[in-house]
N, C-alpha and C positions, 0 to 999 in steps of 0.2 A: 304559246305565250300565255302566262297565266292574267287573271283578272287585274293582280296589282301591278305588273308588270305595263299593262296596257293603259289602268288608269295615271300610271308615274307619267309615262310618255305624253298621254295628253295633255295633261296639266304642265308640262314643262312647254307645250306648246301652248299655251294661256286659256284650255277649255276650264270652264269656270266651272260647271255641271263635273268634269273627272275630281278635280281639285275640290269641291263640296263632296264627294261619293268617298275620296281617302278620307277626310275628315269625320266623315257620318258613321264609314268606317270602322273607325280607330280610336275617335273620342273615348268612347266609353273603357276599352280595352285601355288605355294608358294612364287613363282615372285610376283603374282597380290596379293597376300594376302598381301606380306613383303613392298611390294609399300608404303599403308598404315603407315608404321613403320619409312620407310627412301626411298627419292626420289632417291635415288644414286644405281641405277640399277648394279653396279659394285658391291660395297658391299654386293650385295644381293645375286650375281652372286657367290662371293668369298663363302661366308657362306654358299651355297647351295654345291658348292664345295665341304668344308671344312665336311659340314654332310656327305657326301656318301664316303667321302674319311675314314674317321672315323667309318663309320657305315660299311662300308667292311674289315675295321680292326679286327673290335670288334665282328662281325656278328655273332661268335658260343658262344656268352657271351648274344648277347640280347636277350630278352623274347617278345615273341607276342604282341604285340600290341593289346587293344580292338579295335581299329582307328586306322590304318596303316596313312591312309590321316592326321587325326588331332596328331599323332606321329610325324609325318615328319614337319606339319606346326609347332608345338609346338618349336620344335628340332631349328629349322632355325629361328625362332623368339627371341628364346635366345639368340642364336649364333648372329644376327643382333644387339641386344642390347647392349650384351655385346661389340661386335666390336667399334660399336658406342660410348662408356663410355669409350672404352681407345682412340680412337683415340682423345675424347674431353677432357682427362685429356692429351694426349700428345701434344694438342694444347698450353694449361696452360704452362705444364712444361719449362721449363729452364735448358738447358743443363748443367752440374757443369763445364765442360770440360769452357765455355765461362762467368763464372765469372771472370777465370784468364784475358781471355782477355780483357774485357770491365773493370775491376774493378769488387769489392764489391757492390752487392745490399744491400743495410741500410735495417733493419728489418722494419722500418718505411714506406720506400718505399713498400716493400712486403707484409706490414697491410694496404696500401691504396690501393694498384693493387686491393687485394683479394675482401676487401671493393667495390670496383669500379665493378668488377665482378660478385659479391652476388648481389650487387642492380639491375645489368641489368637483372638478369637473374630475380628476383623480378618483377621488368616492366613488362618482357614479359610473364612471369603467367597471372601477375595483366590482359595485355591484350587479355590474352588467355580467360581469365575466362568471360571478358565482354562479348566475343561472345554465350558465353551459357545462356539457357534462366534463369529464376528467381530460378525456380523447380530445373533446376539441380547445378544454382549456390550457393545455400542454402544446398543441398546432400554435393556440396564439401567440403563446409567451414565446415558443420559438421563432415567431413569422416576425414577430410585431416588437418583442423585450430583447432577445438574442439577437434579430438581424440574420437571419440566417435564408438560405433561399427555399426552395419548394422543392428541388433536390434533395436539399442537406437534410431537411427535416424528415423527408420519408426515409432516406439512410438510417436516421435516428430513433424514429418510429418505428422502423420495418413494414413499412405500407407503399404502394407505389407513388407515384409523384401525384397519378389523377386522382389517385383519395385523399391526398393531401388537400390539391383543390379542392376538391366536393367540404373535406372536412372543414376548413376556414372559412369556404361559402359560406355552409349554415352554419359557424359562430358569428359570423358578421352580420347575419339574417338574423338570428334569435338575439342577437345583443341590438341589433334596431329596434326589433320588435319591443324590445325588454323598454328600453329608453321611450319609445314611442308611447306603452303602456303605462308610463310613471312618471310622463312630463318630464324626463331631463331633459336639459338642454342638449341637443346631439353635437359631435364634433366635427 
């Protein structure tokens, strides 16, 4: 039975010492992995929080893990996402409390905001995608503009299906990276 194996067990049974040992762990490995995701070290901080705090909640309801490691990065990766999608729809939003005060927004006004919005964030694809090579900017447009599956595209390609994945991975990898590196807003 390996190490993680044994600390998962204890901690499901309330040893506070195994459940600190996963933590002490794994913190740091899910920091450097979530880096990746989102530059905002707080955030990542928060979410990693946010797991253990949840995961000692719930602790006599979880089940084993095959991966305690890629359990925990999975777990914290979500949690970073989704954090990230509400904070950038709470960017958007507009308080109802401050229509009163400023006036009515024209629906007009709110179809050219939204308009103005879609397009940037358009842009910063369109410049995400220039960075990637030909290979994987032809995987996108088929995965992602076509609709096509991961079959269809190696058909089309003449590649197998698993370097199809590998290929998409790392455009989605580089075009993060790209976004993360030039402050756009991620989608």
């Amino acid at each position: 039975m390996s190490t993680d194996t044994v600390l998962w067990l204890n901690f499901r049974k309330g040893d506070k010492q195994a459940f600190a040992a996963l933590y002490h762990r794994y913190c740091s490995i899910m920091t450097n992995i979530c880096l990746r995701i989102s530059p905002d070290s707080a955030i990542i901080k928060d979410c990693i929080h946010d797991l253990f705090v949840e995961m000692w909640k719930n602790r006599t309801r979880l089940a084993l893990p095959v991966s305690v490691k890629a359990y925990l990065v999975r777990s914290v990766q979500r949690k970073i996402i989704r954090q990230l999608k509400r904070r950038r729809l709470d960017l958007y939003a507009f308080p109802a409390e401050a229509l009163h005060e400023v006036g009515t927004v024209s629906c007009v006004e709110k179809a050219i905001i939204a308009e103005q919005l879609r397009q940037e964030q358009q842009e910063n694809i369109r410049r995400a995608i220039r960075v990637l090579t030909r290979r994987q900017q032809e995987a996108v447009y088929l995965k992602f503009y076509a609709d096509l599956s991961y079959p269809e595209i190696a058909g089309k390609m003449c590649i197998s299906t698993d370097a199809i994945y590998n290929l998409i991975s790392k455009a989605i990898g580089n075009m993060q990276e790209t976004f993360s590196k030039t402050n756009f807003p991620t989608l």
